[in-house]
C-alpha positions in Angstrom: 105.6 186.6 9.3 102.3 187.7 8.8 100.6 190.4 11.3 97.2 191.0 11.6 95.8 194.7 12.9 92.8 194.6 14.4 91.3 198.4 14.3 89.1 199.6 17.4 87.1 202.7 17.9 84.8 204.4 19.7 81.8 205.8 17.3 81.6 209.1 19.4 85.2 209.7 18.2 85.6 208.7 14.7 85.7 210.5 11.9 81.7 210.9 10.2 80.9 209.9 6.5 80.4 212.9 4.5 82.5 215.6 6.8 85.9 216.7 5.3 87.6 215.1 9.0 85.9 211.3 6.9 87.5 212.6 3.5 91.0 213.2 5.0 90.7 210.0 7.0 89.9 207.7 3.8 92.6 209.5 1.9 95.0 208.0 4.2 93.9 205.0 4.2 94.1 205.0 1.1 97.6 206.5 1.1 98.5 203.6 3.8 97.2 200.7 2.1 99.2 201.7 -1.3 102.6 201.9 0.9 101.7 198.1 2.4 101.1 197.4 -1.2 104.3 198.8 -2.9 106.4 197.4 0.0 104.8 194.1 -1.0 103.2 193.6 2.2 99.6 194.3 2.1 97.8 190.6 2.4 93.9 192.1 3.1 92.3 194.8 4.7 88.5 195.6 5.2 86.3 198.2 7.0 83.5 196.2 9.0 80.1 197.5 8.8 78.8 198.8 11.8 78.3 196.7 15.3 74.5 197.0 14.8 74.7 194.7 12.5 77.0 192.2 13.9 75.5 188.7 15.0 77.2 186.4 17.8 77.6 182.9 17.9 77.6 180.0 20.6 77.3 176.7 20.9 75.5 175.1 24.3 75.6 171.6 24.9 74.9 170.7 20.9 72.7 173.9 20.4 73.5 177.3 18.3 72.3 180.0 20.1 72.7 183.8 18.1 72.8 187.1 19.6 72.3 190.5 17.5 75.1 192.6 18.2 79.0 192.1 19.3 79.0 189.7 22.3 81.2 192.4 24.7 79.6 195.6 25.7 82.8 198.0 25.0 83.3 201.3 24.3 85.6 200.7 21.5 84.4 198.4 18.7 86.3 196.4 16.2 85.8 198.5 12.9 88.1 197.2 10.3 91.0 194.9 10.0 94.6 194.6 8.2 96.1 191.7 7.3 99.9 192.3 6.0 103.5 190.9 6.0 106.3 192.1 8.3 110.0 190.7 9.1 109.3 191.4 12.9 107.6 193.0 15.7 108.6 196.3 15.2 108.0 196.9 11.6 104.3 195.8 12.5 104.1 197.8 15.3 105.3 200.2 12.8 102.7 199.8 10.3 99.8 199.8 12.9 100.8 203.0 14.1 100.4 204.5 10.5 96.8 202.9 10.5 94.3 206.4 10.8 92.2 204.8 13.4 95.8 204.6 15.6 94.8 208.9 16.5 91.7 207.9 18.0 91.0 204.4 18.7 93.4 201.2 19.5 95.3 199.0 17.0 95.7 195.4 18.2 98.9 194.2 16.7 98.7 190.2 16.4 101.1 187.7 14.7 99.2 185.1 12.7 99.6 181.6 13.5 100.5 179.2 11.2 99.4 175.9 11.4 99.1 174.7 7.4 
C-alpha cells in the first residue's frame, strides 16, 4: 500500500540553511531516503519552498478566487512530503518516525487512496 508523509514544522524550530544543525539534517535525509530506496519503497519525496510563497485556491459560485500564502494560519507548516510503499501501518509509522523533521515538527502518516 502506498503511504504518504506529510512533514510539518515550525520555522522557529527547524534546522537553518548554512548552520552545521542544516548539514547534519540534510545528511539524513539523505541517509533516509537511500534506505526507502534500497528497501524498494521510496515512490517521491520533495522539500516545499517556503509558505511565503504558497498561493491558495477557491472556487465561489463559478469564480476563482487566489490567496497569497497557506489558507490556515498554523504554527506548523507543511514543508516537504514523502511518498513511499509499506505492507502496513506500522512499517509506515515506522518510516515517518525516521523522517528528521519527526524531532521537531509532526509527520502526518496517510494511506493513499486508490481509485485507478
Amino acid at each position: 500500500m502506498q503511504y504518504m508523509a506529510l512533514i510539518y514544522t515550525d520555522p522557529q524550530r527547524k534546522p537553518v540553511p548554512g548552520t552545521p544543525a542544516f548539514d547534519e539534517a540534510m545528511k539524513r535525509y539523505f541517509a533516509f531516503t537511500a534506505m526507502l530506496k534500497e528497501k524498494g519503497a521510496f515512490i517521491a519525496g520533495d522539500p516545499l519552498k517556503e509558505v511565503e510563497t504558497a498561493t491558495s485556491i477557491r472556487v465561489k459560485d463559478g469564480r476563482v478566487e487566489t490567496m497569497d500564502g497557506p489558507f490556515a494560519e498554523t504554527k506548523e507548516h507543511l514543508g516537504g512530503y514523502y511518498l513511499f510503499d509499506a505492507p502496513d501501518i506500522d512499517t509506515a509509522i515506522r518510516y515517518g518516525a525516521m523522517i528528521p523533521a519527526a524531532g521537531h515538527g509532526t509527520i502526518e502518516i496517510r494511506p493513499v487512496m486508490s481509485i485507478g
